[in-house]
C-alpha positions in Angstrom: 7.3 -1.7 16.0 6.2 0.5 13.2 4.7 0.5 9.7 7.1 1.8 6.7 5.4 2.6 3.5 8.2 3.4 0.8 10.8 3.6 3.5 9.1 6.1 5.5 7.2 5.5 8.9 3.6 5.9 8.4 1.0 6.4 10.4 -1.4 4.1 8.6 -1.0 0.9 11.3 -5.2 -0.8 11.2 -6.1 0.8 7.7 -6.7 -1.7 4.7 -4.5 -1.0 2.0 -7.8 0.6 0.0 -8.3 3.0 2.6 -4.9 3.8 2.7 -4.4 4.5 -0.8 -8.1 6.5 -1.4 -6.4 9.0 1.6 -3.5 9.5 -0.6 -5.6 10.1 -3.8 -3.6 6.9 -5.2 -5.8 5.6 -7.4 -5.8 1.5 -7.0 -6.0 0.9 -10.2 -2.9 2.7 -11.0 -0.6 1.2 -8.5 1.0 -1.8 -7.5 1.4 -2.8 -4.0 4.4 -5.1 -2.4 4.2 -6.5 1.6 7.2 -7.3 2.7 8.0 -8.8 -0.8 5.3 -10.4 -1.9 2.8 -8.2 -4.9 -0.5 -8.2 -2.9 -3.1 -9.0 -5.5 -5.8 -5.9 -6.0 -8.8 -8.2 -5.1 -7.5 -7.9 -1.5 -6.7 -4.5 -1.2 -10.1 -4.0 0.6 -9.0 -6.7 3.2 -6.0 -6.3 4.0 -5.3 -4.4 6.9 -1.8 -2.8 7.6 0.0 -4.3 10.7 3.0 -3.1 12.5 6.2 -4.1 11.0 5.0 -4.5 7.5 6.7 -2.9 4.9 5.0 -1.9 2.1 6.2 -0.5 -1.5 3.5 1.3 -3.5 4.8 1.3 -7.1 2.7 4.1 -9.5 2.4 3.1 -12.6 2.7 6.4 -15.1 1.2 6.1 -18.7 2.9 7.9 -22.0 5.6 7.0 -24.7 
């Protein structure tokens, strides 16, 4: 199995989805975050731990106009 994080295989398999994101200097409060289609709600991202064969979509969201 594997993990796949925007399509790509990541080696992030046991890390919550905070802990994920802080080691990619995403900031949480910038992004949304889909598991295998479903928006994960950002009261969990501290929880939730990424499993093997989840597939995950982080979405950025950029400011401007």
């Amino acid at each position: 199995m594997m993990l796949l994080i925007n399509g790509e295989q990541a080696e992030a398999t046991g890390l919550t989805v905070l802990k994920y994101l802080e080691g990619e200097n995403r900031d949480p409060a910038h992004v949304a975050v889909m598991i295998n289609g479903e928006i994960l709600p950002k009261a969990k991202y501290g929880e939730t731990v990424l499993e093997d064969g989840y597939e995950v979509e982080i979405i950025g969201f950029v400011g401007g106009g």
